[in-house]
N, C-alpha and C positions, 0 to 999 in steps of 0.2 A: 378242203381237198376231198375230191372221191376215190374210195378204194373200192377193190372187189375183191374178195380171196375165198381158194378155195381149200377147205379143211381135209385132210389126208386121212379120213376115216373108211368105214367099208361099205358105206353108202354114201354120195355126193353131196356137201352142204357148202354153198355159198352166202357168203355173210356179203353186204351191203354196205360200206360206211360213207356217212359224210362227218368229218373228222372236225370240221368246224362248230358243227351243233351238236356232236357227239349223238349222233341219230346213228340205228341201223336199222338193220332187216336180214332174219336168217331164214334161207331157203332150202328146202330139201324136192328136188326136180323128183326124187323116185319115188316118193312117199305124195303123188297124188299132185306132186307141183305145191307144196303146201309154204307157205310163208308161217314158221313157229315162233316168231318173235320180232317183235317191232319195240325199238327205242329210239326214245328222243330226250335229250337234255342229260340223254344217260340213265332213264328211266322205263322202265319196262311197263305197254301200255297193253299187251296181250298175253292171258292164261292161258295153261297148257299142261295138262294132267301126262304128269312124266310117266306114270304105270302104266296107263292106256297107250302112250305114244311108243313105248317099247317095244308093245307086243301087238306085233300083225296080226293077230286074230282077233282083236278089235279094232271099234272104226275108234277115229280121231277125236278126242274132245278137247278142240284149244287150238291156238293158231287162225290159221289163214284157211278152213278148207274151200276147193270151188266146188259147184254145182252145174252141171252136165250131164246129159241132154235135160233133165227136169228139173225141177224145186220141189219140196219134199217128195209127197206119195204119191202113188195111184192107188185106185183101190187092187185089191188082190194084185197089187205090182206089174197088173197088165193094162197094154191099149193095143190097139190093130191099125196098122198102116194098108190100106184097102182091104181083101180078104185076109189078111197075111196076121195072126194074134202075134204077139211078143211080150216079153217079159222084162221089167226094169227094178233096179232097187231102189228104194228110196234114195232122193239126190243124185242119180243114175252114178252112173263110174270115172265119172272125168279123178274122182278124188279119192282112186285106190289104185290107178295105173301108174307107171311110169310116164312122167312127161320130160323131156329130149331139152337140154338147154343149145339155141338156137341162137344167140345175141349176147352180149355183153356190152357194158360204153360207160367211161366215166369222165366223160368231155361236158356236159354241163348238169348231168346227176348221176347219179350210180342208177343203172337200170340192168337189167336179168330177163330175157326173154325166154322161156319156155315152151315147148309146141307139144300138145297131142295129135298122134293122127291115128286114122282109124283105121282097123286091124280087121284078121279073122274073128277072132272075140269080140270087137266090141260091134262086128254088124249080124251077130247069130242076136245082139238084143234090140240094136238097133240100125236097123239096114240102108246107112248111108255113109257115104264118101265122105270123109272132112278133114278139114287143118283147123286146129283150134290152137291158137297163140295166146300166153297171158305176158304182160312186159310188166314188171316191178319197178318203181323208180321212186328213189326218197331223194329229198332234196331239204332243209332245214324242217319243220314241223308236219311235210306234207309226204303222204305215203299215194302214189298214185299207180291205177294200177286200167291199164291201157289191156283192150281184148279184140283179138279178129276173130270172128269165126268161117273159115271157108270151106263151100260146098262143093265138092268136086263130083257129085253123084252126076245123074243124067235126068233128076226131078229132082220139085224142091224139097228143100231141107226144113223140117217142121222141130223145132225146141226150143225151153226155154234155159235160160241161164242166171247164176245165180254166184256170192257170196257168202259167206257162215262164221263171221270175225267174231272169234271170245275177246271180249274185254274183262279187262280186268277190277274187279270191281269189292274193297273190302269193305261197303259199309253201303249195298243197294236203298237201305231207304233212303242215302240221302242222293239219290240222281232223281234228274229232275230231264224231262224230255221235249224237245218241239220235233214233233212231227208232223207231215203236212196231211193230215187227217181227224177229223174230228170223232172215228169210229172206227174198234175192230171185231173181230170174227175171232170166235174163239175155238180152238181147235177140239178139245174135249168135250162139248159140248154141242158148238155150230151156234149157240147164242152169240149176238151182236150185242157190243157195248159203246158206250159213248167215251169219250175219252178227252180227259184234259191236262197232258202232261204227268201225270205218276200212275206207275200202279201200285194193286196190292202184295205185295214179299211175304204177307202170311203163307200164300197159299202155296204147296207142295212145289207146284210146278204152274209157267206162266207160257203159255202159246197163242200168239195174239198175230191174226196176219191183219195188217191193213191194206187191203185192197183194192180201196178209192183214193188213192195220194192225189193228190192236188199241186204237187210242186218237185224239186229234185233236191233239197236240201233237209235235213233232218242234223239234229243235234240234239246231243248229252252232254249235260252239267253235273259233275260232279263233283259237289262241295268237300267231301271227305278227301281228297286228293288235290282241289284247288286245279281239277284239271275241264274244259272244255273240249269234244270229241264233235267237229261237224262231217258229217259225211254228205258227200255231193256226188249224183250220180245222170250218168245222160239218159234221156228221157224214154230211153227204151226199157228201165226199171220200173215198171209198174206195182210193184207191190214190195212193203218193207215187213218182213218177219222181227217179232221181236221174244227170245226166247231167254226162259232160265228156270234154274232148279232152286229150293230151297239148299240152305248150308254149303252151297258152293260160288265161290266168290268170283260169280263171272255173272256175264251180259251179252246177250248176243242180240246185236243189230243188223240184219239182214238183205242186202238188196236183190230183189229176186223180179227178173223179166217179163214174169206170167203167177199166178196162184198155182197151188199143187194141182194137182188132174188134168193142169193144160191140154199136153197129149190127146185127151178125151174131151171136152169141153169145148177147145179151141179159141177158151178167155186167153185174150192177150198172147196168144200163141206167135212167136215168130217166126218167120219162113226165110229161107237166103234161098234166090234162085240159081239154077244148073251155074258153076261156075264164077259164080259170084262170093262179094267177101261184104258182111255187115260189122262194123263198128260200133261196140261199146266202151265203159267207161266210168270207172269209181276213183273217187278221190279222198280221202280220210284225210282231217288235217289235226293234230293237238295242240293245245295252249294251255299252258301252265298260268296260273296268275299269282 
């Protein structure tokens, strides 16, 4: 059976269940549209630093955050749309505003539609019309997560979009990864590495973009939990980030639509013309063995 309920708190969280596989998903629509927790089998598959998520004056570490209109930085936080300079933050803002629950249905999964739309605010940073929908829907081991973005400007709409899921992770050396790329870019540095399923967890900190994928599937093994994580995304995901910190017991797999600097660059950049609506599309799925 699917349920949906909503918790009587002073901020709006809807919880997700399918009661048969003891799966959920908790969503907070005001906190950025963020998904804080996903279980399956009754087992909690995403981290989420509860000091950080308290307090609004920092960002998010943990959970579901999205990413809109960019993926990570720009440099100095700026690009120009014709003469016109602007300013963006890293990850831009889709995942510190308020997003609007717009849908509900627990007729053949529990799914949770949330909308952002664009305001005074957010076109002093980025000066277009839009409707951006995210729908959530669990169904036994699958967490899928369904996205429109609509242009309602009067030119097109240039951004990329993205994903930022912590996994949960108490014992990283022993994940073991297929990614569809054989080499990545390394953020602190800009050196390029070769890559065959592991990294190294000495090091402080790990930011690895690959940004030649080769395919739409990507998977973690993780022996210590006896758990499998594939993630599967539509082919408008061109690049998979994979991040993490030393002594914090997480994992972040990434699906992101364009590399950082898009905006600028115009790698992978995606456009929705006047009036139009692009479809994308992430699927997570867990197996315990």
């Amino acid at each position: 059976m699917f349920t949906i309920t909503k918790q009587p708190q002073t901020e709006p969280v809807y919880i997700l269940n399918d009661t048969q596989s003891q799966s959920s998903l908790t969503v907070y629509p005001d906190r950025g549209g963020i998904a804080t927790s996903w279980r399956v089998n009754d087992r909690e598959l995403m981290y989420l630093d509860t000091d950080r998520f308290t307090d609004p004056s920092l960002s998010v570490r943990g959970g579901l955050p999205i990413l809109f209109p960019i993926c990570g930085n720009l440099p100095d936080n700026a690009y120009s749309v014709g003469d016109q300079k602007y300013s963006l933050k890293q990850h831009g803002f889709g995942r510190e505003l308020p997003w609007t629950v717009t849908h509900q249905s627990t007729t053949t999964d529990a799914s949770l539609t949330v909308t952002l739309e664009s305001n005074d605010a957010t076109r002093v940073v980025y000066p277009f019309d839009f409707s951006v929908s995210f729908t959530y829907r669990i169904s036994g081991d699958e967490l899928v997560i369904d996205q429109t973005y609509t242009n309602k400007s009067a030119t097109p709409m240039p951004f990329s979009s993205g994903l930022h899921p912590y996994f949960l992770a108490p014992a990283k050396d022993r994940l073991t990864f297929e990614i569809p790329s054989t080499s990545y870019t390394e953020k602190q540095t800009g050196e390029t590495h070769a890559f065959a399923g592991k990294f190294d967890f000495s090091q402080a900190e790990i930011d690895a973009a690959f940004t030649t994928v080769t395919g739409t599937v990507a998977t973690v093994t993780d022996a210590s939990q006896n758990l499998t994580l594939t993630m599967t995304s539509s082919e408008n995901y061109r690049t998979i980030v994979f991040w993490t910190v030393a002594d914090k017991d997480f994992y972040c797999l990434e699906p992101w639509t364009a590399p950082r600097n898009s905006l600028n660059t115009g790698i992978d950049l995606l456009h929705v013309a006047p009036g139009e609506t692009l479809r994308t599309n992430v699927t997570f799925a867990a197996k315990f063995t």
